[in-house]
C-alpha positions in Angstrom: -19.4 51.9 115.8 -20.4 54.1 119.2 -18.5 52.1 121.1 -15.5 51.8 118.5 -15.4 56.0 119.0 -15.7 55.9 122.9 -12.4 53.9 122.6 -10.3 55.9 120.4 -11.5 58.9 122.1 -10.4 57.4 125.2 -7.0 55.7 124.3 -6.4 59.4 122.4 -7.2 61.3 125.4 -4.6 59.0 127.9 -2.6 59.5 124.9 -1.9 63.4 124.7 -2.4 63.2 128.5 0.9 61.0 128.7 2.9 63.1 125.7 2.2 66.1 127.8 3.5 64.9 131.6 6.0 63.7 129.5 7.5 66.9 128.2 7.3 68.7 131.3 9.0 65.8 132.9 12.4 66.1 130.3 11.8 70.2 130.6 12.5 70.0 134.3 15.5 67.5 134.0 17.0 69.5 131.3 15.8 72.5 132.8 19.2 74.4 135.3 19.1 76.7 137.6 20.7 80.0 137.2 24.1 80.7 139.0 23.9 82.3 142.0 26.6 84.7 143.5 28.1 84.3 146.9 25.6 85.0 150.1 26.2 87.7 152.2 25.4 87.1 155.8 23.8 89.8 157.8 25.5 90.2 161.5 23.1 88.6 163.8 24.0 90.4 166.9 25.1 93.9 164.9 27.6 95.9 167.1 26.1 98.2 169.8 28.3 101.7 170.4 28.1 103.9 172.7 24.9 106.2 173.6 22.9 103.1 172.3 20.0 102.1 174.2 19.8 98.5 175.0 17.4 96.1 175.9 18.4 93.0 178.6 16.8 89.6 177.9 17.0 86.1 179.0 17.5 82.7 178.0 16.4 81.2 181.3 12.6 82.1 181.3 12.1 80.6 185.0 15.0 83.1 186.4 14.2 86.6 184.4 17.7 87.9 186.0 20.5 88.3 183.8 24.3 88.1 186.1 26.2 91.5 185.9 30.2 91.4 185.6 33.3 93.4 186.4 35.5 94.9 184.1 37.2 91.8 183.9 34.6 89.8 182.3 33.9 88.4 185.6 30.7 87.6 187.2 29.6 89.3 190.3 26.5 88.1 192.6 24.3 91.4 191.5 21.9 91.0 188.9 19.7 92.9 186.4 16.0 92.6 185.4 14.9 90.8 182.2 12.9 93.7 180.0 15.2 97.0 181.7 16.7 99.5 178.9 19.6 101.1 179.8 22.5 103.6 177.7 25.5 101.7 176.3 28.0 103.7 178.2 31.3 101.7 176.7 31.7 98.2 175.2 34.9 96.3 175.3 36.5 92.4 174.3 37.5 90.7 177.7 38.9 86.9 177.2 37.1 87.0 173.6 34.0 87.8 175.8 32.3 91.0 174.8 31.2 93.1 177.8 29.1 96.3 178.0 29.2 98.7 180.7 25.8 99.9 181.8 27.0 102.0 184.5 30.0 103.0 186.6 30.7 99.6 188.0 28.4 97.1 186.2 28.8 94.7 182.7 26.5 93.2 180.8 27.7 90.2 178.8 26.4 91.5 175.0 24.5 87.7 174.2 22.5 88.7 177.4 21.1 91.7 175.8 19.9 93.3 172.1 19.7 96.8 170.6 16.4 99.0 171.6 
């Protein structure tokens, strides 16, 4: 008789133990998730205007220079510091290339550098 109890305890136990995995199982696949709106996606590189400060940095950690252009979106041998601020004096679109000028005569490419 003690062991005829151990049983049905047992075989009761896996019993409501299976009904309950069970119901959360056909809860989930019945279960469907709420509709969402469309994303919005934040500018990654937001636009810098002038009288911004800026901050240069640099892909290429072994170089930590950053090529300067002319106002033609080309590059010139000078170069600028990784880690220098400096005033956003004008930005402008060259060749779908986005240049900011730093100074009278020197451009910064604006992937080289990110807002202060």
């Amino acid at each position: 008789m003690l062991n005829m109890k151990k049983v049905i305890t047992i075989v009761s136990g896996l019993a409501m133990a299976m009904s309950l995995t069970s119901t959360t199982a056909v809860q989930a696949a019945s279960f469907q998730a709420p509709k969402l709106g469309v994303a919005e996606t934040t500018p990654t590189n937001p636009a810098i205007k002038k009288g911004e400060k800026i901050f240069v940095v640099v892909q290429d950690t072994k170089k930590q220079t950053v090529n300067v252009y002319t106002k033609d979106a080309k590059k010139t041998s000078q170069t600028v510091k990784m880690g220098t601020t400096w005033t956003v004096k004008a930005t402008k679109k060259v060749d779908g290339k986005k240049i900011v000028r730093i100074n009278k005569s020197q451009w910064l490419n604006a992937q080289d550098i990110v807002k202060d």
